[in-house]
C-alpha positions as CSV (number, residue, x, y, z in Angstrom):
1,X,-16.0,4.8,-2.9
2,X,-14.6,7.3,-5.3
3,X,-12.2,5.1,-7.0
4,X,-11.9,2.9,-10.3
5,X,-11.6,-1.2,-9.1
6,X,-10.1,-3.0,-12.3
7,X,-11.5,-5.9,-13.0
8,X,-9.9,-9.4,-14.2
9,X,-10.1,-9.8,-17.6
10,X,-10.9,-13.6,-19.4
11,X,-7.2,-14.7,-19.7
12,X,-7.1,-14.1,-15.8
13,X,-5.1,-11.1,-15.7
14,X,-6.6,-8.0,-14.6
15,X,-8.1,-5.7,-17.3
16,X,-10.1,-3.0,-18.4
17,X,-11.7,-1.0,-15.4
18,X,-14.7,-1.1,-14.2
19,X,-15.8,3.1,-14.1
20,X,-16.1,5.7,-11.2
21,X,-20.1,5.2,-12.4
22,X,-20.4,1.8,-11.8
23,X,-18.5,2.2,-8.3
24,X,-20.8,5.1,-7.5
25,X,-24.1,3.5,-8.6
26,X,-23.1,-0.2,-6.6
27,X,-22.3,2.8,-3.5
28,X,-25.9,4.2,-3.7
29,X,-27.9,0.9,-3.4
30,X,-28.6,0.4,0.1
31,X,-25.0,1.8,1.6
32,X,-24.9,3.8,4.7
33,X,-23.1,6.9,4.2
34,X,-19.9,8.0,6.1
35,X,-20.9,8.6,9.8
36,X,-20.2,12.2,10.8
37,X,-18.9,11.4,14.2
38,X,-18.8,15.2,15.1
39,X,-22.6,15.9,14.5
40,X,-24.3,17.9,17.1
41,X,-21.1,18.9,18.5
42,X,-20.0,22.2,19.6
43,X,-17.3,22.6,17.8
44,X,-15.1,25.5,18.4
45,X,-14.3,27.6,15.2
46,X,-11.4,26.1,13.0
47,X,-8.1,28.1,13.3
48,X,-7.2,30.8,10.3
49,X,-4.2,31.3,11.1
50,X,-0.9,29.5,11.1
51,X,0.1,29.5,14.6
52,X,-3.1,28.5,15.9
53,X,-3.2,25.7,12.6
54,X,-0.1,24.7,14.3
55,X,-1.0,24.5,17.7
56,X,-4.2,22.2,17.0
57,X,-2.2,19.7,15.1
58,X,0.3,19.3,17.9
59,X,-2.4,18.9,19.8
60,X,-3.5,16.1,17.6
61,X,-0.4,14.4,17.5
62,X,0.0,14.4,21.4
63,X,-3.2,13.4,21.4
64,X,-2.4,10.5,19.4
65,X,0.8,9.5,20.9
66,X,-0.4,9.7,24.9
67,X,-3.3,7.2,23.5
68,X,-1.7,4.7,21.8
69,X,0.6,4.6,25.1
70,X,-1.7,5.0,27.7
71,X,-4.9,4.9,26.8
72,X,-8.2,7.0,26.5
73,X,-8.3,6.8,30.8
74,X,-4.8,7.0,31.2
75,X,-4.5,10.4,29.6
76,X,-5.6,13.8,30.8
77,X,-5.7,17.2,29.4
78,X,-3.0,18.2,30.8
79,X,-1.0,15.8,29.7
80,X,-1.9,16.3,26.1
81,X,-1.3,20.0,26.6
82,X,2.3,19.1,27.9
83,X,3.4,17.0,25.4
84,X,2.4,19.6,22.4
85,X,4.4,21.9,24.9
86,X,0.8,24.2,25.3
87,X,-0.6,25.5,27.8
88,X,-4.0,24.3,29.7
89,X,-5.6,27.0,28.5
90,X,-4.8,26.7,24.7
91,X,-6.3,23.5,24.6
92,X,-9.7,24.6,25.4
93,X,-9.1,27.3,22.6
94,X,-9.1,24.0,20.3
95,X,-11.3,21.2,22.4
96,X,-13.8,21.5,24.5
97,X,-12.8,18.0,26.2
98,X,-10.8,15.3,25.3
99,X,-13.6,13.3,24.5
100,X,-14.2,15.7,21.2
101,X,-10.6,15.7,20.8
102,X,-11.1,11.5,20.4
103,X,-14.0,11.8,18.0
104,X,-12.2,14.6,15.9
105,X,-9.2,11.9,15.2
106,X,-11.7,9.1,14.5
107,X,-13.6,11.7,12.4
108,X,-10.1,12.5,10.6
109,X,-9.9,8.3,10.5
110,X,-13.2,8.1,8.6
111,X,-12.1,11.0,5.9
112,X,-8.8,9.3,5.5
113,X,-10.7,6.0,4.4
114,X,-13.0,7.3,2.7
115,X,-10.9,9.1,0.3
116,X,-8.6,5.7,0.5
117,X,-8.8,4.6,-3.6
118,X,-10.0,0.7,-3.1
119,X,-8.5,-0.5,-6.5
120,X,-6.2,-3.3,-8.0
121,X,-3.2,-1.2,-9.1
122,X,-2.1,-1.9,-12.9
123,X,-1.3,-5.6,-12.1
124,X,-1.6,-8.7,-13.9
125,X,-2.2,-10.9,-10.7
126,X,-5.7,-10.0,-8.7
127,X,-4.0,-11.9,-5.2
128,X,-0.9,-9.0,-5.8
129,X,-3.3,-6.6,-6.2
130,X,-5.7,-7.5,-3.5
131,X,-2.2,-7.4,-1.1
132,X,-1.3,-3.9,-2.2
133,X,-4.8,-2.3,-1.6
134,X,-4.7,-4.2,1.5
135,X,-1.2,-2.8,2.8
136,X,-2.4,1.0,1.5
137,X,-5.2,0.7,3.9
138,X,-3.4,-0.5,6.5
139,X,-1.0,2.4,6.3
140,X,-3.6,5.1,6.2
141,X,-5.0,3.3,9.2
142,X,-1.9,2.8,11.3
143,X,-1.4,6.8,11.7
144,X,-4.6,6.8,14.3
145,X,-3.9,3.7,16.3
146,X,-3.7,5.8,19.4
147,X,-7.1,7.0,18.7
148,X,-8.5,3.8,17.8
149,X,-7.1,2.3,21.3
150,X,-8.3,5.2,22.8
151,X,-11.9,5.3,21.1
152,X,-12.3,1.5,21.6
153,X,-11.6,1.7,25.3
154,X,-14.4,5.0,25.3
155,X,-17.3,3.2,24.0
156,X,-17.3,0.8,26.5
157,X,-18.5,3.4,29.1
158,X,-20.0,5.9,26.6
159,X,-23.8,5.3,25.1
160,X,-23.0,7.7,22.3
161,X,-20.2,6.4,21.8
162,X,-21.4,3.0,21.4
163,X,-24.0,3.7,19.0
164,X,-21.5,6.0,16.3
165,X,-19.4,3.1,16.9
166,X,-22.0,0.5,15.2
167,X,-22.6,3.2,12.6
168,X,-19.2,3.3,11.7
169,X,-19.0,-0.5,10.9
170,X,-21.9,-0.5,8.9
171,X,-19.9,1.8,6.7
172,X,-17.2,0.3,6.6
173,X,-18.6,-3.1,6.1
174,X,-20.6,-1.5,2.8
175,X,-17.4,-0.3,1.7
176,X,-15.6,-4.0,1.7
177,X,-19.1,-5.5,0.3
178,X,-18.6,-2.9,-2.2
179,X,-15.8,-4.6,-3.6
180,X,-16.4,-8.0,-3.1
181,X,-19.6,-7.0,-5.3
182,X,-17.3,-5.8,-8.0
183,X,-14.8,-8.5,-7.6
184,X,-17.8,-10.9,-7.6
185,X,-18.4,-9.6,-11.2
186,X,-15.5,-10.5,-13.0
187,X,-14.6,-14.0,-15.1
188,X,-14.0,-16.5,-12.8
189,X,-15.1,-15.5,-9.9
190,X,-17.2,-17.8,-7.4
191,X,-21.0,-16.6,-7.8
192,X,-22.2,-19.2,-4.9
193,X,-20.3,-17.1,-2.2
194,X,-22.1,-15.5,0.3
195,X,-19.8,-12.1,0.1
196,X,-22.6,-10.3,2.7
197,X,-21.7,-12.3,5.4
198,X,-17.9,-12.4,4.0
199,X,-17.8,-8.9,4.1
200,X,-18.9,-8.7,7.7
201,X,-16.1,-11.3,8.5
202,X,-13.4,-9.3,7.5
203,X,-14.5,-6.3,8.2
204,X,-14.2,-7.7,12.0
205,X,-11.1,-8.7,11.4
206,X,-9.4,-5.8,10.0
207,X,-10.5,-3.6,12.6
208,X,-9.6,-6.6,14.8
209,X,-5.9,-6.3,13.6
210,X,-6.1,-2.7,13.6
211,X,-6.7,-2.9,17.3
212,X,-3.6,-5.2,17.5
213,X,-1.2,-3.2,15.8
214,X,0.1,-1.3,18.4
215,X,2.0,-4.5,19.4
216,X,3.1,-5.8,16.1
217,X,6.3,-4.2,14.7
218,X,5.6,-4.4,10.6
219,X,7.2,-8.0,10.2
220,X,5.0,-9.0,12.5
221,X,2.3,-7.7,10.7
222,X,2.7,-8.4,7.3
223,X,1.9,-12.0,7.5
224,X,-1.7,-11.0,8.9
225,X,-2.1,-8.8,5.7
226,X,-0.9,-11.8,3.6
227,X,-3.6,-14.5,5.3
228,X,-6.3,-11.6,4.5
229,X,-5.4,-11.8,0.7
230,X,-4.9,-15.7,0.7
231,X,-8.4,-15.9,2.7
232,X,-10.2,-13.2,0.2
233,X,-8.5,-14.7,-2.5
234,X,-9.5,-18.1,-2.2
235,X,-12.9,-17.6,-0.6
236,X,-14.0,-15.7,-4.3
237,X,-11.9,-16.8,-6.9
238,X,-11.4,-20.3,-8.2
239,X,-7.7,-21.6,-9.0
240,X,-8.9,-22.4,-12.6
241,X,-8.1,-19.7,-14.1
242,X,-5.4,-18.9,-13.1
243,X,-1.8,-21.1,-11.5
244,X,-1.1,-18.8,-8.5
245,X,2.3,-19.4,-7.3
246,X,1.4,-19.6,-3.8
């Protein structure tokens, strides 16, 4: 996690920040690194040039469109070539299946995240702050929901598949202990709180809504991001500190 989380100061308002070292050094200590979800396969060269550039991410966002309608079944090649207005042929120039098509999105998924900055953002109020990172995530995530319907649908019937699968939520579910750790260390928090097995909870449940998104227009989904603040909120911090509002 290469970003700074800032930390609540003794007043209740959030303060100084806690350093890229200290996030870096909680990181190290037992986390599993980012799965690479395209290791050991044969990957055809990247494109140099800008027509070819071009033609791959077309690909990509067919790709992504014809899954989050129809599934990873539901769409062939060809229909992937058709709707980036390709031919058959310069597909395989890019992929050599759609099944390494699918793991290069959720590969681009992983990057995305991991690069995602998981701090409070100069705020005065940790539950506001905790709802912004919360809504950034989700709108880094929402881009790939065709590939995340598509992927989730894949591992049912793919071994491989399966097994990067659990890899990837053991990263991601270091990546939200990661934070609770941090948020675990500032005044007020509660100490008692078992943020291990919290972590795993939402964890589940973010990649839960995730997997629900498709059908939830952004009303619908804000109030889902708001109960995941109200229950991270409340499951570390006391009320003590600080009058929330809500």
């Amino acid at each position: 996690m290469d970003a700074d989380l800032l930390r609540r100061s003794g007043s209740g308002g959030v303060g100084q920040a806690v350093t890229r070292k200290t996030v870096a050094d909680n990181n190290s200590q037992g986390k599993t690194p980012r799965p690479n979800l395209l290791a050991g396969e044969d990957l055809l060269p990247q494109p140099k040039q800008k027509r070819s550039l071009a033609k791959r991410a077309r690909l990509k966002a067919a790709a992504l469109a014809l899954f989050g309608e129809k599934g990873y079944e539901g769409t062939s090649v060809e229909e992937i070539a058709k709707r980036a207005n390709l031919a058959m042929g310069s597909f395989y120039q890019h992929y050599r299946s759609k099944r390494q098509l699918l793991l290069a999105l959720m590969h681009e998924l992983l990057e995305h995240l991991n690069r995602l900055e998981l701090r409070l953002r100069g705020t005065e109020d940790i539950r506001t702050g905790l709802r912004e990172l919360l809504s950034h995530a989700f709108a880094t995530d929402l881009r790939y929901l065709g590939a995340y319907r598509a992927w989730q649908e894949a591992v049912l019937s793919d071994a491989e598949l399966a097994q990067k699968q659990q890899e990837v939520h053991s990263w991601t579910t270091g990546r939200v202990l990661a934070v609770f750790k941090l948020l675990q260390q500032v005044p007020g928090a509660r100490r008692e709180v078992d943020i291990v097995a919290l972590a795993r909870v939402m964890d589940s449940f973010f990649w839960n809504l995730l997997a629900q998104a498709l059908q939830l227009s952004k009303m619908e989904l804000n109030p889902w991001i708001e109960a995941a603040t109200h229950l991270i909120y409340h499951a570390l911090f006391t009320d003590l500190l600080k009058q929330d509002p809500h």
